[in-house]
N, C-alpha and C positions, 0 to 999 in steps of 0.2 A: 097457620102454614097454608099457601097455595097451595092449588091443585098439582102446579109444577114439581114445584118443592116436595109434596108427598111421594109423584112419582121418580123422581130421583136419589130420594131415599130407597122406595124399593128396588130403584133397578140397582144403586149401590148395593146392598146387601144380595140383594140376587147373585149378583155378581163376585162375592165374598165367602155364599156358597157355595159357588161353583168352582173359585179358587180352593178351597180346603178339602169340596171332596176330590180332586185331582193331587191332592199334597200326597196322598199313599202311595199313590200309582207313581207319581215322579221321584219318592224315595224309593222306591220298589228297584227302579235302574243303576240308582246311586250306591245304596246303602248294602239292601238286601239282593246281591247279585245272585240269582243262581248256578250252583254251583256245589260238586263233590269234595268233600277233601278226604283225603287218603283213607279207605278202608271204611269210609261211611257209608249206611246206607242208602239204597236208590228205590226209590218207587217207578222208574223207568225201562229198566229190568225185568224178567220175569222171577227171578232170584232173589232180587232186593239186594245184590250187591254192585256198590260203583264201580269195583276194581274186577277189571273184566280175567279172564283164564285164558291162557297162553293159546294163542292157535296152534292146532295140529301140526306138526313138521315144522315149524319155525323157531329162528333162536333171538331172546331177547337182545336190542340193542346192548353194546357193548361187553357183552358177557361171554362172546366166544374167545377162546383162547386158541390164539394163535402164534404163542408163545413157545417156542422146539425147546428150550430149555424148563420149563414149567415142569413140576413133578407133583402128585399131589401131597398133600400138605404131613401124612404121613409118612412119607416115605423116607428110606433112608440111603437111597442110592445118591448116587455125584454124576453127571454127567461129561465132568470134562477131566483130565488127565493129571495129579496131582504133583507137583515137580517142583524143583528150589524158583524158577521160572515165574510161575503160577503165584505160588505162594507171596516171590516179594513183588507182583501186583496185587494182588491180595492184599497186603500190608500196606502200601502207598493208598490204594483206594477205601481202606479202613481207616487208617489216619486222619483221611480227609475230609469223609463223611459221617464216622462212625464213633471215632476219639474223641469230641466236643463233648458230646454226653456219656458213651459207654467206657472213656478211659481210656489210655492208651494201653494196659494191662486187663482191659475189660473188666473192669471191679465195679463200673457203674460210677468213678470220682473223676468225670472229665470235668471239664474247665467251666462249661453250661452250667452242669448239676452242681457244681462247687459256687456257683453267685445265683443260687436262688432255686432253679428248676427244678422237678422231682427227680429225684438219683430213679436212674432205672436197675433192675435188680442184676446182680452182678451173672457172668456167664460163667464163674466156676461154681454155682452152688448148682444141687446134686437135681432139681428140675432142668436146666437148663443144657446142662451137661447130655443128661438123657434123652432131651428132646430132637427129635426126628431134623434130617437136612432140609426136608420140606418146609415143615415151618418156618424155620430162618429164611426160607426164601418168599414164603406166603407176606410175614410181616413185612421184609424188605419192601418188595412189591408193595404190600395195600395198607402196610402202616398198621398199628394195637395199639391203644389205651393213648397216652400224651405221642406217641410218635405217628406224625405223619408219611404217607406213602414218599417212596424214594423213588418210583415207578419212572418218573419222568429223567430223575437227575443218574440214576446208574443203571447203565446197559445188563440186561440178564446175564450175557457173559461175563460182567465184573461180580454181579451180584455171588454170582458162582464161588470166585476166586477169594471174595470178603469172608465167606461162611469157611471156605478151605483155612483162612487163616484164622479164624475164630476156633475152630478144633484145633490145630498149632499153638493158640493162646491156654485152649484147657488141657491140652495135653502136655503142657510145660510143667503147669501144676499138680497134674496128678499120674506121668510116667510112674513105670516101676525100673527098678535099675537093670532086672531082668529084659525088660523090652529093649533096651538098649543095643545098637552094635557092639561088636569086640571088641574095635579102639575105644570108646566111648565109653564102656565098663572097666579096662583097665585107668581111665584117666581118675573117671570115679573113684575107682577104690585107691587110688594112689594118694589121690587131695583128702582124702578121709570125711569127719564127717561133717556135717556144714558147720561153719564159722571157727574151724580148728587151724587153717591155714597158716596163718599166722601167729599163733599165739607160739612161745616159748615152752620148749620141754617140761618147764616146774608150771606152767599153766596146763599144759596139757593132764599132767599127775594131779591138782589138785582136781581137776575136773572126773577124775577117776569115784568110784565109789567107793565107802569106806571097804576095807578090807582087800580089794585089789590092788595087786601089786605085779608089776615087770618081772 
């Protein structure tokens, strides 16, 4: 081997380490970016945390409500005026948005939940019932469990009038005859008692219990 040749070997190899000890530093841009991800720790901080604390007097993006119809999620007032009006918007704007999956009887067998989706739980069991106006209008808004927020597709005032006829729906099923009006109670007790309408006098009698009699 020439004296050439020896030295273009070394300057090759020189040069091969000088390429690999650069190889960290050039994946260091690519690979290993610095960077916090949510709720990791920081050594840049005197706290050692990445996620910095709300400054004084300020409110976080997006989280002011400025919403006149928003009540909190307890609550159990209505802020708008409950009327035959009210209600059959209510009912239109249920139908529309709310029937696909909650049913048009709100039992949770809409048309969705009937070809595959998760049935959602129905509004006359005795949770649902109990639960606060707030609520219904919190999920409306921000969406729970498979249903996403409606926040954009229905205005706060309809949100209102859906939840008004959602009480109208459980209240169908669990009146007392007593809450009734006067015409309303006599029509009651006149058709008798469910599914008797109809039937013939000797159905009627067999349906009696043994030992009573007319």
């Amino acid at each position: 081997m020439t004296k050439l040749s020896r030295t273009l070997v070394c300057l090759c190899a020189f040069a091969g380490l000088f390429l690999l000890s650069g190889c960290e530093y050039l994946r260091q841009d690519m690979a290993n970016q610095p960077k916090n991800k949510a709720l990791s720790p920081s050594d840049f901080f005197a706290d050692g945390r990445s996620e910095r604390p709300l400054i004084e007097n300020t409110v976080p993006r997006g989280s002011l409500v400025n919403d006149e119809f928003a009540l909190p999620k307890d609550s159990n007032n209505f802020p708008l005026p409950v009327n035959l009006e009210t209600l059959q918007r209510g009912e239109e704007r249920y139908k529309i948005f709310c029937s696909p999956c909650h049913g048009l009887q709100g039992d949770g067998n809409g048309m969705v939940a009937l070809r595959g989706v998760k049935h959602p739980p129905s509004f006359h069991i005795d949770r649902l019932r109990n639960s606060p106006t707030g609520y219904y209008y919190d999920v409306i808004t921000n969406g729970f469990g498979v249903m996403y927020s409606y926040n954009a597709q229905i205005p706060p005032r309809d949100r209102w009038l859906i939840i008004a006829y959602i009480r109208a729906l459980q209240l169908s099923r669990n009146a007392h005859a007593a809450d009734l009006p006067a015409d309303l109670r006599e029509k009651v007790d006149k058709a008798g008692p469910v599914g008797t309408e109809n039937k013939s006098e000797t159905e009627k009698k067999m349906d009696k219990p043994e030992g009573v009699r007319e």
